[in-house]
C-alpha positions as CSV (number, residue, x, y, z in Angstrom):
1,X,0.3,31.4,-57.2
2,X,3.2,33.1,-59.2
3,X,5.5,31.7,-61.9
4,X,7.3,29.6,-59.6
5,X,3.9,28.1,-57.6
6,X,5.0,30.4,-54.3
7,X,1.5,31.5,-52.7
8,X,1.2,35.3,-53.0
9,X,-1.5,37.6,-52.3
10,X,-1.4,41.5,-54.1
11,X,-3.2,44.7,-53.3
12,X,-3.6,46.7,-56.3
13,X,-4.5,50.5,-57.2
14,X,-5.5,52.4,-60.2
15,X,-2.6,54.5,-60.4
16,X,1.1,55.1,-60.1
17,X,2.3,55.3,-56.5
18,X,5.7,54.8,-54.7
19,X,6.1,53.0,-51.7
20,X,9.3,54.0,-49.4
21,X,10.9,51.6,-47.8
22,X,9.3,48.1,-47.9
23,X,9.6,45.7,-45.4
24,X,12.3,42.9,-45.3
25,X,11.1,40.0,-43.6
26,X,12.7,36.5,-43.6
27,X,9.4,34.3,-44.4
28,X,7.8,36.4,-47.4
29,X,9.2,39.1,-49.9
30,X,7.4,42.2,-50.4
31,X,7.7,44.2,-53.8
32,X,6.3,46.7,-56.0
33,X,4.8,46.3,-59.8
34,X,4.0,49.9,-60.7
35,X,3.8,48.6,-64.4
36,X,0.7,45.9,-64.1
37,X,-2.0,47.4,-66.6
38,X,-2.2,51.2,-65.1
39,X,-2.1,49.8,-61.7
40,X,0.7,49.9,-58.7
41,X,0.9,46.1,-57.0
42,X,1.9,46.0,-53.5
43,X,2.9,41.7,-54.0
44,X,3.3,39.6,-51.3
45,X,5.2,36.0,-52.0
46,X,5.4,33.6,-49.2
47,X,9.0,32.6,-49.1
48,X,8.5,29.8,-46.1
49,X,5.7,26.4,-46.9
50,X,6.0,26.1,-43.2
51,X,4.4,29.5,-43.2
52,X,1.4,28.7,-45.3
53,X,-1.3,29.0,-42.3
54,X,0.4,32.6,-40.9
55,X,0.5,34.1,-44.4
56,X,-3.3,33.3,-44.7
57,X,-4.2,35.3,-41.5
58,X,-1.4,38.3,-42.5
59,X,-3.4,38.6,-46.1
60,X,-7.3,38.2,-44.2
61,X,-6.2,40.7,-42.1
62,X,-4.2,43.0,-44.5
63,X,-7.4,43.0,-46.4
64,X,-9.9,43.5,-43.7
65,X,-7.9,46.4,-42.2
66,X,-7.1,47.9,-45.1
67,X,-10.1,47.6,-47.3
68,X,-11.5,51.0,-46.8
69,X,-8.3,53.0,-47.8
70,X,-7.6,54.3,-51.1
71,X,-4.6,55.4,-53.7
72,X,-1.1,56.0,-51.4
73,X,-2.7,55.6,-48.1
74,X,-4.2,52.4,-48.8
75,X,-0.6,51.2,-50.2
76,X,0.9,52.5,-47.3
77,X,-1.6,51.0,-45.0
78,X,-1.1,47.8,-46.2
79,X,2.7,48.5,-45.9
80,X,2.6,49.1,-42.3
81,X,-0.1,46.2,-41.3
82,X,2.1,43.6,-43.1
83,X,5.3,45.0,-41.2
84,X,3.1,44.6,-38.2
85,X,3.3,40.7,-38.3
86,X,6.8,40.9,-38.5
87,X,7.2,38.7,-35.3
88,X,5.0,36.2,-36.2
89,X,6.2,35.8,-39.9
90,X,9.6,34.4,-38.5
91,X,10.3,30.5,-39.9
């Protein structure tokens, strides 16, 4: 949970990495921390309660799919699998 108890889920890497273009979806926000202790943070914030359940299977599957990737491509691999539930992410 954030700051403002939203459910979130982050990938992080060692590193500094840019991400082009992240998804803009109407149930969660997607960002960037490229200043979190050495580490880039792709975040994930569910913007939707009524989403709760989805979100949950977005971030198993994020991380189950994405797990064996490193540095950009695992940021960008988690980029694309998250705009990949775009449909299902609507409220």
């Amino acid at each position: 949970m954030n700051e403002s108890n939203q459910i979130m889920f982050f990938v992080s890497e060692i590193g500094k990495y840019n991400i082009k273009k992240l998804p803009k979806l109407s149930g969660i926000e997607v960002s960037i921390d490229n200043d979190h202790a050495g580490q880039t943070r792709l975040i994930c914030v569910l913007k939707d309660e009524f989403l709760k359940d989805k979100f949950a299977l977005v971030a198993k599957d994020v991380a189950f799919r994405c797990s064996s990737f490193e540095g950009d491509k695992l940021l960008e691999e988690c980029k694309i699998r998250i705009m990949s539930w775009a449909e299902f992410l609507k409220p």
